[in-house]
C-alpha positions as CSV (number, residue, x, y, z in Angstrom):
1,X,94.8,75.1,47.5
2,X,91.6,72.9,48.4
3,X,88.4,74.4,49.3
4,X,88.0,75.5,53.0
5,X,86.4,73.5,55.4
6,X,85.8,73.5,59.5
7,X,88.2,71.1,61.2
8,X,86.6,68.3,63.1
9,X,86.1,69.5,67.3
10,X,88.4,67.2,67.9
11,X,91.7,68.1,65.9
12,X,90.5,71.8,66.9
13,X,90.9,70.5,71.1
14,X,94.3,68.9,70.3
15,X,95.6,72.5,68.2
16,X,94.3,73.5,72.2
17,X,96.1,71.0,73.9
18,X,99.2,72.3,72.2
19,X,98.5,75.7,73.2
20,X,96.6,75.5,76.5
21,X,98.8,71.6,77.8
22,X,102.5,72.3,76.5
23,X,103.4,69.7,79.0
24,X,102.0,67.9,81.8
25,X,103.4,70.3,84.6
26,X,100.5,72.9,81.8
27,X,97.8,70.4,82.8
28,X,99.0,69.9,86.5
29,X,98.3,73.9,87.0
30,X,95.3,73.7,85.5
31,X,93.7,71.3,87.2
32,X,94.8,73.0,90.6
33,X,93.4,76.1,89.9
34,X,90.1,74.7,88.9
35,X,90.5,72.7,92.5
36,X,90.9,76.7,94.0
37,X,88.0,78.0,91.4
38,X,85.9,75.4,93.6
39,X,86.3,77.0,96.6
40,X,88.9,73.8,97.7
41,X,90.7,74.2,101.1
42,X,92.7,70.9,100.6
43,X,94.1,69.7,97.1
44,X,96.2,66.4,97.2
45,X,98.0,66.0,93.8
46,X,99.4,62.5,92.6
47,X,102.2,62.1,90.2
48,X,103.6,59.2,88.4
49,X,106.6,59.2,85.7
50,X,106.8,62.9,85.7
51,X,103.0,63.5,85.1
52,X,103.2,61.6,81.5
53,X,101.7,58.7,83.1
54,X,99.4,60.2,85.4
55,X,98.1,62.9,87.1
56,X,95.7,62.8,89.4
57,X,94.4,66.2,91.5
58,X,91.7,65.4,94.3
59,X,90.3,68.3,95.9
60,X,87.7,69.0,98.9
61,X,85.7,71.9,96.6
62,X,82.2,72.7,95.3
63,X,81.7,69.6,93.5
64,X,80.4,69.4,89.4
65,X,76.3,68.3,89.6
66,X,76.3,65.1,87.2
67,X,74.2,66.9,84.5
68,X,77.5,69.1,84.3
69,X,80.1,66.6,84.2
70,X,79.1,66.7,80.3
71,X,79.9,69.7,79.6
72,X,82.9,70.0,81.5
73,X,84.8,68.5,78.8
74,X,83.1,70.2,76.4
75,X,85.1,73.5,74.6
76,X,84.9,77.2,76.0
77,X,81.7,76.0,78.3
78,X,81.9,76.9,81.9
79,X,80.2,78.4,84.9
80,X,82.8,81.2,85.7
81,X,81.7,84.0,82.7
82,X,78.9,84.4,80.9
83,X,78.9,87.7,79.1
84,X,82.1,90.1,78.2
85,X,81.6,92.3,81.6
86,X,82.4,89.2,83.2
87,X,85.5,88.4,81.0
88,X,86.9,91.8,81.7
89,X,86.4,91.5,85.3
90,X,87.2,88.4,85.6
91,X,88.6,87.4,88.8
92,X,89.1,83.3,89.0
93,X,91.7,81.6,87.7
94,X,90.2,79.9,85.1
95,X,87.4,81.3,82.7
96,X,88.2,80.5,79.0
97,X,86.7,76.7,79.6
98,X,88.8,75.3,77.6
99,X,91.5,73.5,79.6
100,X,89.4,70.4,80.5
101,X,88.8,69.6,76.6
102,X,91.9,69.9,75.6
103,X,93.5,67.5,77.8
104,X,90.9,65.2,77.4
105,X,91.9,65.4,73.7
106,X,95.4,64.4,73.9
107,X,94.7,61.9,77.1
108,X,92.3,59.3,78.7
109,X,90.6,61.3,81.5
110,X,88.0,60.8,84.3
111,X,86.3,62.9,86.6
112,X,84.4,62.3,89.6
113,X,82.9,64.6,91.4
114,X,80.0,64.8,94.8
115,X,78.0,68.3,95.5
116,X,77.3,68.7,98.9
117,X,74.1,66.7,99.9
118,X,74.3,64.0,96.8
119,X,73.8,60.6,97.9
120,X,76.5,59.7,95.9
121,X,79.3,61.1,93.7
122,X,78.8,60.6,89.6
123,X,81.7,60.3,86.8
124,X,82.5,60.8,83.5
125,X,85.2,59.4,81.4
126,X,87.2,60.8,78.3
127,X,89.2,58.4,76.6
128,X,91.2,60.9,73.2
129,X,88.3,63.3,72.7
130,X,85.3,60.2,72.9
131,X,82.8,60.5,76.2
132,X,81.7,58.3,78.3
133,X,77.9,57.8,79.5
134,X,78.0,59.3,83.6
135,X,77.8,56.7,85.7
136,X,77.5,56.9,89.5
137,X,80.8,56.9,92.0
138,X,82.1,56.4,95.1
139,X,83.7,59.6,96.7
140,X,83.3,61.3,99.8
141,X,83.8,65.4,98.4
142,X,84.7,67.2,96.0
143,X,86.5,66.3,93.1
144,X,89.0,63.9,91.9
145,X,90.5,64.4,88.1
146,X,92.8,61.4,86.8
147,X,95.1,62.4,83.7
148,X,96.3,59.1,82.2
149,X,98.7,58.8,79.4
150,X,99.0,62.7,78.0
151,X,99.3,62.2,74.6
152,X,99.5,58.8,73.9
153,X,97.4,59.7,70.9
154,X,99.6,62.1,69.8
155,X,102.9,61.0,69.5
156,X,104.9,63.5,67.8
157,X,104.0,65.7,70.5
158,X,104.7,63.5,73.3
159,X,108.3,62.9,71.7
160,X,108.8,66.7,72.4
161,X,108.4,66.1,76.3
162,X,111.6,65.7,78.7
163,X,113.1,63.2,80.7
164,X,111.3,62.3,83.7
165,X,112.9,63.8,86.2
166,X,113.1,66.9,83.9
167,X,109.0,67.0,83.8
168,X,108.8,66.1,87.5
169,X,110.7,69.6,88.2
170,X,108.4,71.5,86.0
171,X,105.2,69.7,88.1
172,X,106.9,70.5,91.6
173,X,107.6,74.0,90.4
174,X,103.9,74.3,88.9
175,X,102.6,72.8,92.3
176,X,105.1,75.1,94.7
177,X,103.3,78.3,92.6
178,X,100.3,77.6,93.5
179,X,101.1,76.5,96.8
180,X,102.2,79.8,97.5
181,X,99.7,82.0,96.3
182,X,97.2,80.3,98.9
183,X,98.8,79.9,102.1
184,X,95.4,79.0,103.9
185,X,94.5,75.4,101.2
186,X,96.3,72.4,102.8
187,X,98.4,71.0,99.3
188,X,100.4,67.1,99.5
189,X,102.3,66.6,96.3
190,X,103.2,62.2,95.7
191,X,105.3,61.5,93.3
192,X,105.9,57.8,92.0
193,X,104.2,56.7,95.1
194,X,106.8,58.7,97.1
195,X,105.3,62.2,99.6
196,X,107.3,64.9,98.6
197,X,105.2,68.0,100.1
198,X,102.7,68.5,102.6
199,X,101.2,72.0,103.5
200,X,99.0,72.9,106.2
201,X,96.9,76.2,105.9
202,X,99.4,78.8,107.9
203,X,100.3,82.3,107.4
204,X,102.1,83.8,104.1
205,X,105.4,83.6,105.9
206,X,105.0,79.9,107.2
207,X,103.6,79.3,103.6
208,X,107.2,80.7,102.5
209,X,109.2,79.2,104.4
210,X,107.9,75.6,103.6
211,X,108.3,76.4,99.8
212,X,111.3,78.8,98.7
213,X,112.6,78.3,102.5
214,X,113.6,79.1,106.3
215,X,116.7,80.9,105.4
216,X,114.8,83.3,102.8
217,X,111.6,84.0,104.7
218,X,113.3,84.4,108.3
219,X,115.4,86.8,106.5
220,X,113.3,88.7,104.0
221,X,111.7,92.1,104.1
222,X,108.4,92.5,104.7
223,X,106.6,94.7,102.2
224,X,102.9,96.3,102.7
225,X,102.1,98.8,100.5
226,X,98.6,100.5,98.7
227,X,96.6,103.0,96.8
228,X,93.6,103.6,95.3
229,X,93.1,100.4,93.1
230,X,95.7,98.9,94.0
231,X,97.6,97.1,96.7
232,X,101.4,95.0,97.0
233,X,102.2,93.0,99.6
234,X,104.5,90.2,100.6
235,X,107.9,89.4,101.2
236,X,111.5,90.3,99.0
237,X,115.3,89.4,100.5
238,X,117.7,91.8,101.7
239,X,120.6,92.7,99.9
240,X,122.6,90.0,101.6
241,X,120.1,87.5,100.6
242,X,120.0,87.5,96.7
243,X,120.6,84.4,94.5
244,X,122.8,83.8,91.6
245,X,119.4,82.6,89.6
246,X,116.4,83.6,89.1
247,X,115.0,80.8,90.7
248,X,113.5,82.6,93.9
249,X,110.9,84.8,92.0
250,X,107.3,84.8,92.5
251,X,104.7,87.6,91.2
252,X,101.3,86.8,92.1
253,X,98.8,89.1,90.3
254,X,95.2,88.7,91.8
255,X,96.7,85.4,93.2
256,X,98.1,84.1,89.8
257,X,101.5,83.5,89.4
258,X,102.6,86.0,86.2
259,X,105.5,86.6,84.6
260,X,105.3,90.7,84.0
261,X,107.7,92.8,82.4
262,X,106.7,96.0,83.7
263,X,106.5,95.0,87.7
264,X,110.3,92.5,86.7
265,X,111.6,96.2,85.8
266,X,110.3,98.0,88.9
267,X,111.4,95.3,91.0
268,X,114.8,95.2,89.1
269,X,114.8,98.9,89.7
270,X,114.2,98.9,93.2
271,X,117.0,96.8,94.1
272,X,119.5,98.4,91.8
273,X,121.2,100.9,94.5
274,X,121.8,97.2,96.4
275,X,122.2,94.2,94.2
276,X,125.3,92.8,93.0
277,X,125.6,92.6,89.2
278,X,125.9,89.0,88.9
279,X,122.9,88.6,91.1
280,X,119.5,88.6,91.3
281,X,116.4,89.2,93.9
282,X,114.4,86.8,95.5
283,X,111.0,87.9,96.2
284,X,106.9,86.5,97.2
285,X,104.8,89.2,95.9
286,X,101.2,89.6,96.1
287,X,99.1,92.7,93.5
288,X,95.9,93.1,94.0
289,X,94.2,95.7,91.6
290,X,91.0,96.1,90.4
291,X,90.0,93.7,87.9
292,X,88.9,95.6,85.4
293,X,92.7,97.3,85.0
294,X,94.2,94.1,84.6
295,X,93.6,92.2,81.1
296,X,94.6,88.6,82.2
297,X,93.2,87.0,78.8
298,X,96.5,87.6,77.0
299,X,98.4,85.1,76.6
300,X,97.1,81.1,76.5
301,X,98.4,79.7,79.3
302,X,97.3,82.7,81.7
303,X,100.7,83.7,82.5
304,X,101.0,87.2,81.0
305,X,98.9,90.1,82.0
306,X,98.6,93.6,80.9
307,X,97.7,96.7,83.1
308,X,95.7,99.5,82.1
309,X,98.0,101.9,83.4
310,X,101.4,100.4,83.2
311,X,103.3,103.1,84.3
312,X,101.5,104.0,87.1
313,X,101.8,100.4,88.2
314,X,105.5,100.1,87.5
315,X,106.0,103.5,89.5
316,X,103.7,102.0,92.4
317,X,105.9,98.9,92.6
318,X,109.1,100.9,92.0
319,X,108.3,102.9,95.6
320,X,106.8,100.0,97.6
321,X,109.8,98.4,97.5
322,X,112.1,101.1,97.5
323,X,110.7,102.1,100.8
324,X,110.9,98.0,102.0
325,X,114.6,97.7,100.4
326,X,115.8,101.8,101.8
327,X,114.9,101.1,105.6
328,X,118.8,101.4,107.9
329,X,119.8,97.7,107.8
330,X,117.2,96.1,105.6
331,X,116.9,92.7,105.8
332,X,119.6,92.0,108.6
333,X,119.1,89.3,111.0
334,X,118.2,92.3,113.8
335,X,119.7,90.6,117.5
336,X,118.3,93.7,119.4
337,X,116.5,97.0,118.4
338,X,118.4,100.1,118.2
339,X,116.8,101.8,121.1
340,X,120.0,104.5,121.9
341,X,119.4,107.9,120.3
342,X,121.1,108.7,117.0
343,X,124.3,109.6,116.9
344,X,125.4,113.5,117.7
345,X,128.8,113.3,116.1
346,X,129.0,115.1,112.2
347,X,130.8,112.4,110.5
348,X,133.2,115.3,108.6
349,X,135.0,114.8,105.3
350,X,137.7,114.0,104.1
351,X,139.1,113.2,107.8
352,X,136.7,111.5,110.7
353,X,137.6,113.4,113.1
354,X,134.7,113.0,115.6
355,X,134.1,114.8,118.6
356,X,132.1,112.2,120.7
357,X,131.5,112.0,124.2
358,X,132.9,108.9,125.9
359,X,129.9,108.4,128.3
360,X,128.0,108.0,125.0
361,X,129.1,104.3,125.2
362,X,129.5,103.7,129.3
363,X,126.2,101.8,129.1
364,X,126.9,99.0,127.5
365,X,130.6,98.2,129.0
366,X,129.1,99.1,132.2
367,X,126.3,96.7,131.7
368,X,129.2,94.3,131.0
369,X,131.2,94.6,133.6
370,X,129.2,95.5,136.2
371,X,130.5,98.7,137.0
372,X,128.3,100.8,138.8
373,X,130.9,103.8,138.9
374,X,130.5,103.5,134.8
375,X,126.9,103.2,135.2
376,X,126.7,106.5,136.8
377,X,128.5,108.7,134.4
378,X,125.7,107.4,131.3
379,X,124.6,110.1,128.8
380,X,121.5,111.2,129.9
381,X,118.4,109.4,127.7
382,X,120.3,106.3,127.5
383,X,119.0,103.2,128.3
384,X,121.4,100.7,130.2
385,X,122.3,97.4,128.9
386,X,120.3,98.2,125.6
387,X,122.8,98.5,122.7
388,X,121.7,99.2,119.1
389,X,121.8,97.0,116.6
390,X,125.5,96.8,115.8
391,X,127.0,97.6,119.1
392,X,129.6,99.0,120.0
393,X,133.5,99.0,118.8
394,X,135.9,96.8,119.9
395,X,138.6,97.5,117.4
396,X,139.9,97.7,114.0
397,X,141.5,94.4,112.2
398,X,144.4,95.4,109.3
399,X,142.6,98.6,108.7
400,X,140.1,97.2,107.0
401,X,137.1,95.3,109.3
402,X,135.6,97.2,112.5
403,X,134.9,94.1,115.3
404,X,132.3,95.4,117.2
405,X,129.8,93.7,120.3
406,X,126.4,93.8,120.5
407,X,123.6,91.9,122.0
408,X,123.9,89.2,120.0
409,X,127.6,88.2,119.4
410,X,130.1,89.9,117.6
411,X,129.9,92.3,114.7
412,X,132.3,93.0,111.6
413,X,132.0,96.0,109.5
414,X,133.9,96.2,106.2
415,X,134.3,99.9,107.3
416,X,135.4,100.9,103.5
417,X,132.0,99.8,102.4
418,X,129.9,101.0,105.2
419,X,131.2,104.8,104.7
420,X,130.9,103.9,101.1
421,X,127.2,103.5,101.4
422,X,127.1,106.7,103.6
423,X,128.5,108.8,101.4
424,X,126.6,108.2,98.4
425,X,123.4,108.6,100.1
426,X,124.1,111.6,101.3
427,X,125.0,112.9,97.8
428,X,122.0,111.4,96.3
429,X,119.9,113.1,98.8
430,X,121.2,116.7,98.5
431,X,120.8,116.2,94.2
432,X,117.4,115.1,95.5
433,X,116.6,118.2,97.3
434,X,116.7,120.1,94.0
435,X,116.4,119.7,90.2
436,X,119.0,118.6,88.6
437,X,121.4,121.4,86.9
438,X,121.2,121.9,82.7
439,X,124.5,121.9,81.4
440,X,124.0,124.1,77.7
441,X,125.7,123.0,75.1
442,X,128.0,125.2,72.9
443,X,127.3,123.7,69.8
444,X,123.9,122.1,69.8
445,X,123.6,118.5,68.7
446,X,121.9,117.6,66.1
447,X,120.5,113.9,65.9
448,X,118.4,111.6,63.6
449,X,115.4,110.3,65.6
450,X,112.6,107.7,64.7
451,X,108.8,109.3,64.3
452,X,108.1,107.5,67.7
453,X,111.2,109.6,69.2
454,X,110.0,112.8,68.2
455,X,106.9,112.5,69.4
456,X,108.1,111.2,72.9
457,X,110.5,114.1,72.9
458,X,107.5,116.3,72.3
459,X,104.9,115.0,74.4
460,X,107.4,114.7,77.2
461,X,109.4,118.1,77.2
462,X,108.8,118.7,81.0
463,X,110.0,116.1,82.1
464,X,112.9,115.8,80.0
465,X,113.8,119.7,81.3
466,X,113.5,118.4,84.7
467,X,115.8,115.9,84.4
468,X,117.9,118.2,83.2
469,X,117.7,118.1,79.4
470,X,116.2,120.7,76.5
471,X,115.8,118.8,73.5
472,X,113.7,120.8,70.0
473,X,112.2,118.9,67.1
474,X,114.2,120.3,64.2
475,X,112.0,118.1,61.9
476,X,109.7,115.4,61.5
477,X,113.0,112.8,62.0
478,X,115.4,114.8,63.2
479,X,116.2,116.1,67.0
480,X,118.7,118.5,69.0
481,X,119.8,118.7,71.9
482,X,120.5,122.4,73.8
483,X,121.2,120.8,76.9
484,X,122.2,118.1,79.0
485,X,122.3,117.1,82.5
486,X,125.3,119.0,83.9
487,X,126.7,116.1,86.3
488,X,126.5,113.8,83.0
489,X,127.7,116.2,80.3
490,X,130.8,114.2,79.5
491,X,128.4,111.3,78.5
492,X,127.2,110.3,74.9
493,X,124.1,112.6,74.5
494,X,122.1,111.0,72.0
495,X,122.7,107.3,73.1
496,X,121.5,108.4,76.7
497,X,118.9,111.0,75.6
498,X,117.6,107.6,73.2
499,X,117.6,105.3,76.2
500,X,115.1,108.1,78.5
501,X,112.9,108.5,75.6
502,X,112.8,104.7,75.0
503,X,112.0,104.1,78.7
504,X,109.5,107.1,78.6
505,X,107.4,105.3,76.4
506,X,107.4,101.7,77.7
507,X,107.3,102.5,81.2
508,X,105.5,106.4,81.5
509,X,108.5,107.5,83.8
510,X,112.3,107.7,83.0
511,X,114.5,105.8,85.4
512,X,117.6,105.4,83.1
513,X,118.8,108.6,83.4
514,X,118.9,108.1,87.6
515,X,120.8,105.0,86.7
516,X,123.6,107.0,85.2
517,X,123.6,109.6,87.8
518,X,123.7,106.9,90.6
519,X,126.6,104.9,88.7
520,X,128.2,108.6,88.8
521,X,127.5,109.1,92.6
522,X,128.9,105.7,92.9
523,X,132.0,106.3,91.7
524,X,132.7,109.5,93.5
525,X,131.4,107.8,96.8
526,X,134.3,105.3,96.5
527,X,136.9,108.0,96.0
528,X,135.4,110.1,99.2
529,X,135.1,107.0,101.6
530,X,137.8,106.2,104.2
531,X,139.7,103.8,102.9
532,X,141.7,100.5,103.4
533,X,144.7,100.3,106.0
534,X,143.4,103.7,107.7
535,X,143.6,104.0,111.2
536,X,140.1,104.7,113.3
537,X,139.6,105.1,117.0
538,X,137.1,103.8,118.8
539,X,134.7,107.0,119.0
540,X,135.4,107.4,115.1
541,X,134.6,103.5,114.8
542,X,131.8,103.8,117.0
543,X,130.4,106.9,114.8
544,X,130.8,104.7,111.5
545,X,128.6,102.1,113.3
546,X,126.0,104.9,114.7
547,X,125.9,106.4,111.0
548,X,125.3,103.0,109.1
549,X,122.2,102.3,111.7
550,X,120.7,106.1,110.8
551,X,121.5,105.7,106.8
552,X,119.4,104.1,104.2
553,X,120.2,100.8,102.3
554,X,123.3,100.6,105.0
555,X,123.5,96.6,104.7
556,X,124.9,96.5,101.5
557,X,127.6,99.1,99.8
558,X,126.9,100.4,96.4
559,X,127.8,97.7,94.3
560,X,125.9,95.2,96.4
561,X,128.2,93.3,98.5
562,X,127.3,93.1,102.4
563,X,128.7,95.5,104.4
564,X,128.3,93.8,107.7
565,X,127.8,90.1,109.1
566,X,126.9,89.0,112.3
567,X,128.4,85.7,114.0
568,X,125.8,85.0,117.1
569,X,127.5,83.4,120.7
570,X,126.7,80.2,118.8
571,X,127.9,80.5,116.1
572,X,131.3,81.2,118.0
573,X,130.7,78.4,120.1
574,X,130.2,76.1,117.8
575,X,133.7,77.1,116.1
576,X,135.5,76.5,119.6
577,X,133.0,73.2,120.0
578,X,131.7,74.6,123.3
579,X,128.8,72.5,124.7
580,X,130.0,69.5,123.3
């Protein structure tokens, strides 16, 4: 080995640029958030070949004062920290001061740049590493950044980039990211002299709609949650709006886009009593927390945080959207509020025999018909010509769908789905109400166990009896178990007793032991519904309707599929071409 020596500044910015400018949809998102850093309200962004041939981000912002522009492409120097408080609590985008350097490494860059109240704007030029003396301009505001050639220097790593169309996507994705997170900047994206996006400041839901789109943000959920330190907010799809990617997914942690494994598990959590296995949730999400709990200097590229308290973040999360994703109906394209009191009928089991009063549902048909006789004989409290939200029955197709009217058009209930649904939450809500039952074992079981599982197993012995287990440390690698949850005691013990005390530690809480119990529920709630080919009357189809409107998470059945859809009067008339 040779003797050591400090590498020259500027092989030390391009070992940056490999970290910090991976590609040029990396240098794209820096540059925009420096734009936001500067206090922008409009960013125009300019792409040719992908963003290997140029970038070029203008914004409307603060402006860099010429004696700065120097130091602007100089390594780790910049005006957002300045002592390790600040670093901690950081709370722009960008504060390493690094990005800028290492572009300019691997690139020929130029700034230009106009305080307010300068005569005139001043720029610099970076052509591989090698500055340029600053030299006035000619620009109204702000700043203007132009990336040309990334790596034409460097040409082993530029033989590691994509096809164009390949490194377009990642730009437009970059660019729709931050788009998002600031629904009030105007953004334009141009791409080979072609205008792909425009933006105009608007609400989070307009913002939405324009990037992940109408059908998702007209649809979704809205979620408003906080605490203490911290506060979620923003917008998830309903059960009948996932995707078969993960393409719709959007964390934003003190507005910047992460990718989080702790929140990814809460939200994956949240949805599991509604989503499909083969799909996934869409979601715009929006944490705010207090700086100082949030460690966002991590990972290079900014896109990894770590929380303080991750488990009382993942449990914050878990609930917010629990609560969003658990309201009757969630996420259903709602024609007219359900304004008619909840049902009276007990929907009894195994049999639906309902006893329901007929003048229950006079209101609507008389509404319909004009009937005044019918009007007369309405149920006292309800309001005329106001059904609820899925109407009321018409009649039963094959013994499987329930067609039913309501303001809107016409309803269909996959009824074996719908009591599905019912049924389980019911018999999560009575374990619920209590802790859940110990089942002791005859024969203990003893286990090996890794140091880390003993001391979980130790530390955590409450909650591990409240969930139904009592687990002893019979030596420093060695467990047994005395008991186990007594609606899972047919299970593998020490595989599931592994998984809670694995999830214990990563997450603070426990949540795969109410998986289990749920897939149990599950199962016995599609034994217990009614099911296919069963005759219902109208009262009992009309209580299967009343019951989905009053029970949580009713849109979807257990395993996620839809268990209603709504066809509007135009949707109807356009499949008789009506109006044509």
């Amino acid at each position: 080995m040779g003797h050591i020596r400090a590498l020259p500044d500027l092989l030390v910015n391009q070992i940056a640029a490999g970290e910090v400018v991976e590609r040029p949809a990396s240098a794209l998102k820096e540059l925009v958030e420096n734009s936001l850093d500067a206090g922008a309200q409009s960013v125009s962004v300019d792409l040719a070949e992908g963003g290997m041939r140029r970038i070029r981000v203008a914004d409307d912002g603060a402006g860099i004062e010429a004696g700065d522009l120097p130091l602007a492409l100089a390594r780790f120097a910049t005006s957002k920290i300045a002592t390790l408080e600040d670093l901690e609590r950081a709370a722009t985008l960008g504060f390493r001061g690094e990005a800028l350097a290492s572009i300019g490494a691997v690139s020929r860059l130029a700034i230009s740049s106009r305080r307010a109240g300068e005569r005139h704007a001043w720029r610099i030029a970076c052509d591989g590493g090698a500055l340029s003396p600053v030299e006035p301009a000619a620009l109204a505001a702000g700043t203007t950044v132009e990336v040309e050639e990334l790596y034409y220097n460097t040409p082993a790593r530029r033989k590691f980039l994509k096809s164009e169309a390949t490194e377009f996507a990642r730009c437009e994705e970059a660019f729709s990211r931050v788009a998002l997170s600031r629904p009030g900047v105007a953004f334009s994206l141009t791409h080979n002299g072609r205008r792909l996006a425009h933006h105009v400041p608007g609400s989070a839901r307009d913002r939405t709609a324009g990037v992940v789109g109408a059908d998702f943000a007209a649809a979704a959920v809205q979620v408003e949650a906080s605490g203490a330190t911290v506060r979620l907010a923003g917008l998830v799809a309903g059960p009948g709006h996932t995707r078969a990617s993960r393409d719709a997914q959007y964390l934003f942690v003190n507005g910047r886009f992460v990718r989080d494994k702790v929140v990814s598990h809460a939200i994956r959590e949240a949805y599991a009593d509604v989503l499909h296995h083969d799909r996934h949730p869409a979601y715009v999400l929006f944490l705010e927390a207090d700086p100082r709990l949030v460690d966002v200097n991590v990972h290079p590229a900014k896109t990894e945080v770590r929380f303080r308290d991750a488990g009382a973040i993942h449990q914050f999360v878990f609930h917010a959207l629990s609560r969003a994703l658990a309201a009757p109906l969630a996420g259903a394209q709602r024609s007219a509020p359900a304004t008619t009191p909840a049902a009276t009928a007990y929907f009894s089991q195994p049999s639906l025999d309902v006893a329901q009063p007929a003048s229950r549902y006079e209101a609507f048909f008389a509404a319909a018909t004009g009937d005044e006789r019918r009007q007369a004989a309405v149920a006292p409290g309800a309001e005329p010509g106001a059904p609820p939200l899925l109407g009321y029955a018409l009649a039963q197709l094959h013994g499987v769908y329930v067609l039913a009217q309501n303001a809107a058009g016409l309803v269909l209930v996959d009824m074996h789905a719908a009591h599905e649904r019912i049924v389980y939450e019911r018999l999560k809500g009575a374990l619920d109400a209590s802790r859940l039952p110990a089942q002791p074992l005859l024969v203990p079981i003893a286990m090996p166990a890794t140091a880390e599982e003993v001391e979980e197993a130790e530390r955590s012995a409450d909650a591990l009896a409240s969930l139904g287990f009592e687990v002893g440390v019979a030596g420093p690698r060695d467990l047994v178990v005395r008991a186990v949850p007594a609606l899972l005691a047919d299970l593998d013990a020490p595989a599931m007793l592994r998984s809670v005390l694995a999830e214990m530690r990563e997450f603070g809480a426990s949540r795969a032991l109410v998986e289990r119990r749920n897939e149990l529920l599950s199962t016995m709630a599609c034994h217990a519904a009614v099911r296919a080919n069963r005759s219902l009357t109208v009262p009992e189809m009309n209580a299967l309707l009343r019951e989905m409107e009053d029970t949580e998470r009713a849109g979807s059945c257990n395993h996620g599929r839809p268990t209603w859809v709504q066809f509007s009067m135009a949707d109807l008339d356009r499949l008789f071409l009506r109006g044509r």
